[in-house]
Phi, psi and omega in degrees: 000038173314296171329080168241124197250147136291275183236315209198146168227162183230167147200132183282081169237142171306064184137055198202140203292312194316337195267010174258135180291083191269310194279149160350279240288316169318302160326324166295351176298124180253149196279117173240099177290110152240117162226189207178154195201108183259168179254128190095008175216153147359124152316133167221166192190109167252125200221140195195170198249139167304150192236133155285135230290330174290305164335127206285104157270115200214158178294357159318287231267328194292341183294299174313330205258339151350093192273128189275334184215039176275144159243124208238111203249151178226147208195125161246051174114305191229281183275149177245141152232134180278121203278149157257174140297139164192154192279104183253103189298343168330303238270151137226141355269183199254074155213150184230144153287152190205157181247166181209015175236298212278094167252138154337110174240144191289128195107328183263150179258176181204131142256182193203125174261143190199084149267125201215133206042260210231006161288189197167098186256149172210149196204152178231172165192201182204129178259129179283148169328115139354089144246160183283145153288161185262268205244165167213149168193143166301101171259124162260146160331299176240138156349297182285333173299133165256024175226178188205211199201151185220105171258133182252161167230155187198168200228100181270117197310141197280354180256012170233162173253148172241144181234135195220169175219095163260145181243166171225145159243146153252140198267150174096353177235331164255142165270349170209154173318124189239130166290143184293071209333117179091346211248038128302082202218133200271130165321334184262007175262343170299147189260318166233180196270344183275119172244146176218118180256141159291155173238133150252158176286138185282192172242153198237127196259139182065042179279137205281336211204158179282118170323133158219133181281027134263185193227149198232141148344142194092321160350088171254126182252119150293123159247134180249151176244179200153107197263096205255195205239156180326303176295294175331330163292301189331299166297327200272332173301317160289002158300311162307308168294322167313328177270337162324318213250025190052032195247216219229019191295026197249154166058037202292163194254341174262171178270041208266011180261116183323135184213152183210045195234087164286112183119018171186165165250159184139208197209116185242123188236168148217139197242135153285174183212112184218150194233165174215145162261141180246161154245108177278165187316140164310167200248126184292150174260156199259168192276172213247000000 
């Protein structure tokens, strides 16, 4: 499942057509940001004109839709940066804007600029505290089963309000951390400060194999905890509901998804972060 989409991708070439709004139906195109910023790591920012709800979502058609040449500044205040481009064949399509000076701190607001033609997108944000996972571990239902579930525990502090995400990557098949289905969660639905939660696999668009919302044998799972901002639950939750509901949530032509990105729609977030690795059982080879 190299072939992984979120939201959006950007890449910066000079000249290159896709980037002119020409048609009717283009003009009508809202500009869609999933950027981001963690703490102890880099800006990253995918950026693309929104696909009408009628429109064939296929990795063809996520290409067209591709912004090629915006300049995209990221700024905490005091130092400023111009994000680069770089190719990751993982992505379709495989380009990301990206940062390599400006790391993230718990604490610092970031802002975010996105200029294109005659535009000017703009977004703030804040990275919330760090918390650790205590543990992560693969459990199955049953023994003989060769697939399973993965519950972390964490100790959410009793002296902040926290908004949280957990995500997982399995390595060799995602390239980057996929939120978790369900896995937006607000504090005040915790009973304790002791927490343990199930993870299901979030959903992975273009996949080589038919989804299943579990984790299987063989597995090696990255988990992440990623403590995020009101708007940032706010978004990925109506993300969500969007795939609940069947709908059209990549490149949307409306606004039903929560944004805090102005002159444009998406999410410029900023996360604490903390990972664990699992390892699950070897995967049985089936007899010959």
């Amino acid at each position: 499942m190299k072939k992984y989409l979120f939201f959006i991708l950007g890449l910066i070439l000079i000249g290159c057509s896709n980037d002119d709004f020409k048609t009717e139906k283009s003009l009508e195109s809202k500009i869609v940001v999933e950027g981001w910023i963690e703490e102890g790591d880099f800006a990253n920012v995918l950026l693309s004109s929104s696909i009408p709800v009628t429109d064939v979502i296929d990795s063809t058609n996520v290409l067209n839709h591709v912004i090629r040449s915006a300049k995209i500044t990221i700024s905490d205040g005091v130092t400023s940066e111009v994000l680069r481009v770089k190719n990751d064949k993982n992505r379709v399509p495989p380009f990301v804007y990206f940062g390599s000076t400006l790391k993230g701190e718990a604490g610092k607001e970031y802002s975010l600029k996105i200029e294109y033609l005659n535009r000017v997108i703009s977004a703030v944000t804040t990275i919330p505290k760090s918390v650790g996972l205590k543990s992560a571990e693969y459990i199955k239902r049953n023994p003989a089963d060769t697939t399973g579930y993965v519950f972390v525990k964490f100790d959410d502090p009793s002296d902040q309000k926290n908004y949280y995400q957990i995500a997982t990557k399995i390595e060799g098949e995602e390239p980057i951390f996929v939120p978790s289905f369900y896995g937006n969660l607000d504090d005040k639905n915790f009973e304790t400060s002791s927490v343990s939660v199930q993870i299901n696999r979030g959903v992975i668009l273009f996949p080589k194999t038919k989804f299943t919302p579990y984790f299987a044998d063989g597995d090696l799972i990255h988990v992440k905890l990623r403590t995020q901002t009101k708007e940032s639950l706010d978004f990925w939750n109506s993300w969500q509901n969007e795939i609940v509901n069947s709908q059209n949530p990549i490149y949307p032509a409306n606004i039903s998804l929560k944004s805090n990105v102005k002159g444009g729609i998406g999410i410029w977030s900023g996360y604490g972060q903390s990972t664990i690795t699992v390892r699950t059982p070897p995967k049985k080879e089936k007899p010959i």
